[in-house]
NUSEVO-519395 format. One line per field, with one value per residue (C-alpha): x, z, y negated; residue number from 1; residue in one letter. Coordinates in steps of 0.02 Angstrom, whole numbers. Each point is the difference from the previous one (the first is absolute). Example, Ala and Ser with C-alpha at 12.3 -4.5 7.8 and 13.67 -1.06 7.14 Angstrom:
! residues 2
px 615,69 .
pz 390,-33 .
py 225,-172 .
k 1,2 .
r A,S .
! end
This chain:
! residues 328
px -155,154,30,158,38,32,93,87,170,41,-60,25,-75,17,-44,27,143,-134,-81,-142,7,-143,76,-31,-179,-21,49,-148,-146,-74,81,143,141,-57,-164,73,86,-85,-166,112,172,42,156,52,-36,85,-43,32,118,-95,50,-34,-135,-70,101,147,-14,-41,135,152,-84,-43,194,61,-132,78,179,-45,-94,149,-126,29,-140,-11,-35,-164,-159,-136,10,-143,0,-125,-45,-148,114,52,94,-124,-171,62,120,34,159,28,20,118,89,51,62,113,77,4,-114,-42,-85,-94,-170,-71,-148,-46,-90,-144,-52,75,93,-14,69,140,-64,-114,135,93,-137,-42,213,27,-160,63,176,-69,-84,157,-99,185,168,25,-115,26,-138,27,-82,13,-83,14,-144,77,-73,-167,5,-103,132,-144,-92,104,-100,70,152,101,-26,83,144,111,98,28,34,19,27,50,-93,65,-14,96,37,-110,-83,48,-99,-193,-118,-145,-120,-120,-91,-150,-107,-179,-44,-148,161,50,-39,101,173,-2,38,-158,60,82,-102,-136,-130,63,115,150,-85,34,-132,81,157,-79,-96,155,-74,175,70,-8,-176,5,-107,129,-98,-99,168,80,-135,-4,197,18,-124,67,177,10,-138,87,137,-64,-116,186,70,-134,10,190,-57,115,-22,56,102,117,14,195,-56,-156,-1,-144,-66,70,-134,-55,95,-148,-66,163,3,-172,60,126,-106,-110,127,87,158,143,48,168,-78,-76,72,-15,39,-149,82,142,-121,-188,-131,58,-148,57,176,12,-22,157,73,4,52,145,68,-31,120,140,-19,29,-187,-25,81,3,-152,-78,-201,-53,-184,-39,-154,-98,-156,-40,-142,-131,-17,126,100,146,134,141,68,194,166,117 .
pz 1563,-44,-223,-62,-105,-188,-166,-146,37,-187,-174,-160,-176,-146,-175,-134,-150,-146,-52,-99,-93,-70,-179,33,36,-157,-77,91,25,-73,102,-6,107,14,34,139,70,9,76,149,-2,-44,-117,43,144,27,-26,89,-64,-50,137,129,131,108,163,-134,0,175,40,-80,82,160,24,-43,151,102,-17,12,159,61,50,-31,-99,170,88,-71,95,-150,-188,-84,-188,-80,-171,-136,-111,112,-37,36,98,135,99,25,-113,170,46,-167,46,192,-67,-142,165,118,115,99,152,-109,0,-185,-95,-161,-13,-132,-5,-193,-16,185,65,57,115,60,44,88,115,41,50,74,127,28,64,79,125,38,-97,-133,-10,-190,-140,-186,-120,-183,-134,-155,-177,-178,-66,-188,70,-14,-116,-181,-126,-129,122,-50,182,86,-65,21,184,75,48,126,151,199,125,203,153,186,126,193,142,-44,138,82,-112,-163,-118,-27,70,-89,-128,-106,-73,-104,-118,-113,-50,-108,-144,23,-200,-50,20,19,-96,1,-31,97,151,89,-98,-165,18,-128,-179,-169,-37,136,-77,-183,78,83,169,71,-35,73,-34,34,-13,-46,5,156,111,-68,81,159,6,-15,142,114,-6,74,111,69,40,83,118,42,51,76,116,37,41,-163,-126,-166,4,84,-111,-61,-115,-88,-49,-107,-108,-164,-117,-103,7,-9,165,73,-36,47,191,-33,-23,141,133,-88,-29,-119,-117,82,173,-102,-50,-182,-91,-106,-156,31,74,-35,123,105,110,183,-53,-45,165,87,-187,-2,179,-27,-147,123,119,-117,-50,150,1,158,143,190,72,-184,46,-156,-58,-99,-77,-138,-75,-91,-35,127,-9,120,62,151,65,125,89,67,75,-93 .
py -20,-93,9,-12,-110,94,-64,76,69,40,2,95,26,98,-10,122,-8,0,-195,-17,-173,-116,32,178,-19,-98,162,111,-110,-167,-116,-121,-68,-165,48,110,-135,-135,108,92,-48,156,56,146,154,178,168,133,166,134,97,-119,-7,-124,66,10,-194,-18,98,-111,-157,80,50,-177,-53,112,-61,-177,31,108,120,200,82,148,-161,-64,57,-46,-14,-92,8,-130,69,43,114,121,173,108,-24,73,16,-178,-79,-74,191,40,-142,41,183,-100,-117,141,-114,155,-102,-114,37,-62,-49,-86,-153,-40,-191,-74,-136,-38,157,-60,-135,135,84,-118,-52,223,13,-181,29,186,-71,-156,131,100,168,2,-80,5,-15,21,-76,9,-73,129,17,85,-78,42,163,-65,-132,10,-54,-26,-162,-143,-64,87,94,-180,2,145,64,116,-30,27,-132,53,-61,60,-63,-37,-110,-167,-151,-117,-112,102,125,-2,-126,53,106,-18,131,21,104,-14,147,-51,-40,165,31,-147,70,212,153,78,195,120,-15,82,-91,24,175,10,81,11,-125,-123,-3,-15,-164,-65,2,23,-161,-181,-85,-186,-108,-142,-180,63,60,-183,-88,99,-12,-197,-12,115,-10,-168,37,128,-96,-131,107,92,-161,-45,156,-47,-178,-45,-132,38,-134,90,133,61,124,72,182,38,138,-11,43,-180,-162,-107,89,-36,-164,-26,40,-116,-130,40,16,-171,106,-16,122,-4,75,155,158,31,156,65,-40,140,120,-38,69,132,19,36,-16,-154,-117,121,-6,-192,-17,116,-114,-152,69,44,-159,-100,-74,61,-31,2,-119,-16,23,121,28,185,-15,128,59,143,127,56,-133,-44,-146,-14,-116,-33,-140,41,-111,107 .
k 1,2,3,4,5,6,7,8,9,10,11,12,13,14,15,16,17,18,19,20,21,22,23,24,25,26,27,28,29,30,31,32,33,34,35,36,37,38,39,40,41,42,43,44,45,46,47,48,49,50,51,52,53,54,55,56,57,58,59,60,61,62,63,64,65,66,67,68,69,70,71,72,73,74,75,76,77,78,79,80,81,82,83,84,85,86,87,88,89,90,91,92,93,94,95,96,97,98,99,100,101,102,103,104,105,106,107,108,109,110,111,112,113,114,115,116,117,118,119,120,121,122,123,124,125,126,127,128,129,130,131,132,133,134,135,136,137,138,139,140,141,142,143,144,145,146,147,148,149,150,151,152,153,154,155,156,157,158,159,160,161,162,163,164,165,166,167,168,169,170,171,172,173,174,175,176,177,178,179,180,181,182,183,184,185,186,187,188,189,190,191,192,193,194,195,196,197,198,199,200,201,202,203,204,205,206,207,208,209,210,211,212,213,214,215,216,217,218,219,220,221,222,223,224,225,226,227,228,229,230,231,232,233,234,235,236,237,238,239,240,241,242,243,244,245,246,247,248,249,250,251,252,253,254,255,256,257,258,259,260,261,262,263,264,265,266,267,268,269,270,271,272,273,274,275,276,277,278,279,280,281,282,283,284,285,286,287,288,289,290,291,292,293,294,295,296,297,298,299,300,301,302,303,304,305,306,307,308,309,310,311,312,313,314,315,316,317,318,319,320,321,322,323,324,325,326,327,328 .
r X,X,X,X,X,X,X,X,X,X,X,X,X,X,X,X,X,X,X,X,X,X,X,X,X,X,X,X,X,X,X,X,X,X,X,X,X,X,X,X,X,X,X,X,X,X,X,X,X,X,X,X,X,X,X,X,X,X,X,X,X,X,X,X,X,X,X,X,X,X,X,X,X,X,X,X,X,X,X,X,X,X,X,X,X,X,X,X,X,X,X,X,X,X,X,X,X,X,X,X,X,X,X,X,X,X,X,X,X,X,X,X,X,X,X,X,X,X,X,X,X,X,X,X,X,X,X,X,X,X,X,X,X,X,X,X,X,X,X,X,X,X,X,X,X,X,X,X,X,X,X,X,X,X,X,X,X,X,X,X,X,X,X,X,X,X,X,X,X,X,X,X,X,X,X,X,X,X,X,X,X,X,X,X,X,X,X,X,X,X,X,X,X,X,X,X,X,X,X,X,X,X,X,X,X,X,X,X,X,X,X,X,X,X,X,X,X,X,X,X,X,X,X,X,X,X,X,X,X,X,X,X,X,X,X,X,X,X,X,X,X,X,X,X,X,X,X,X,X,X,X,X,X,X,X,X,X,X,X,X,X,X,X,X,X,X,X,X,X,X,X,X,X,X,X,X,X,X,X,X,X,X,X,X,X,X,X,X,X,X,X,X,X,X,X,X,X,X,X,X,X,X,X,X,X,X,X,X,X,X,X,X,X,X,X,X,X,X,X,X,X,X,X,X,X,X,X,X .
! end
């Protein structure tokens, strides 16, 4: 069978109005800017409105997508929304989201793998195009963590924040869009990054709520540890699949969640900072929305451009990691 070959065709992001400084932290938990920092890189992240929703965010960065890619929303045939704060449980905020478009073709699902959602979703839509099943695919990248975020963990609390990032996905040229995945997943971590409540094993209860079993648990020194060896690992078993040296890399997209992890996959891929996309310090961690976030920003920037060779690569709970070689 003969694939097509598949790339992005446009990108957008969103991020809500409201920012949540370091100096406002000071004022809620034990914790400092400094501190804040120098530990993540962090300074500042968003918050979402009250009255907005995951597919609320998904839906402002979803239409920029569309426009970019000069696609029409009637024309998409899939929506894949990688998220772990959904709406509702179900239906799918992939499902929310194709009513708010009017993407009445698209068939749609949501996504569940962290941090690395996004790259998960890019490899499910680039293989279902590269075999001719759909034309068009949307994949967001969407989060309100603030949703599930406990304001009282100075661990945790500095971390998060909101946001959508998306991207249509079509068949590009000869010689352009994605040469290769890598995903991957241990699930014996699973404890070390979760929100234990909610679920079948631990059902939503007054005494669950009173524990805080409905917020993020991390298990921060173990996750750093399992994040500086991964990342680059990632990457290099990616380029590795594209017969790619990293070398040759334009431009590295990676999950924006610790600046020390980042720069440790600097280091290992022998990188400057100059070849990396940057922006936790505006936004923080924003889980699946940050890789499509960052890569967004890259674009309106002018750090991509035709030719440029562009690795994605992310980890996140599960635990879970994932990333993509492309010639943009």
């Amino acid at each position: 069978m003969q694939l097509h070959p598949v790339g992005i065709l446009g990108t957008g992001k969103y991020v809500p109005d409201r920012i949540l400084t370091n100096r406002e932290l000071e004022q809620m938990v034990e914790t400092n800017n400094e501190w804040i920092v120098t530990r993540t890189g962090i300074r500042e992240r968003r918050l979402a409105a009250d009255d907005q929703a995951t597919s609320d965010l998904a839906y402002y960065a979803a239409e920029k997508a569309l426009i970019a890619a000069n696609v029409a929303a009637e024309d998409l045939d899939l929506i894949i929304v990688a998220t772990i704060t959904p709406d509702k449980f179900f239906p799918s905020t992939a499902c929310i989201l194709q009513d708010k478009l009017g993407a009445k073709k698209a068939a749609a699902f949501d996504l569940s793998a962290a941090c690395s959602g996004f790259i998960y979703g890019l490899a499910t839509a680039s293989s279902m195009i590269a075999s001719g099943m759909y034309k068009h695919v949307l994949v967001v990248g969407a989060e309100t963590l603030s949703r599930v975020t406990d304001y009282t963990d100075r661990n945790t609390c500095i971390l998060f924040g909101d946001g959508a990032g998306a991207v249509v996905l079509g068949q590009v040229p000869e010689g352009r869009g994605f040469k290769s995945f890598e995903l991957g997943a241990d699930g014996a971590g699973g404890d070390l990054l979760c929100i234990n409540g909610g679920g079948s094993r631990l059902p939503s209860t007054e005494q669950s709520v009173a524990d805080k079993k409905h917020f993020i648990h991390m298990a921060g020194s173990e996750v750093f540890k399992f994040a500086v060896r991964i990342m680059g690992g990632a990457a290099e078993e990616a380029l590795r699949k594209a017969g790619m040296d990293k070398s040759e890399i334009d431009l590295l997209v990676p999950h924006q969640a610790n600046i020390r992890i980042i720069q440790s996959a600097l280091n290992r891929l022998d990188l400057p900072e100059d070849k990396c996309m940057i922006n936790l310090d505006r936004y923080g961690n924003v889980s699946a929305a940050s890789i499509p976030i960052a890569l967004a920003e890259a674009v309106e920037q002018g750090r991509v451009n035709e030719g440029d060779r562009v690795v994605l690569v992310g980890f996140g709970g599960g635990l879970t990691w994932g990333a993509a070689v492309l010639v943009w």
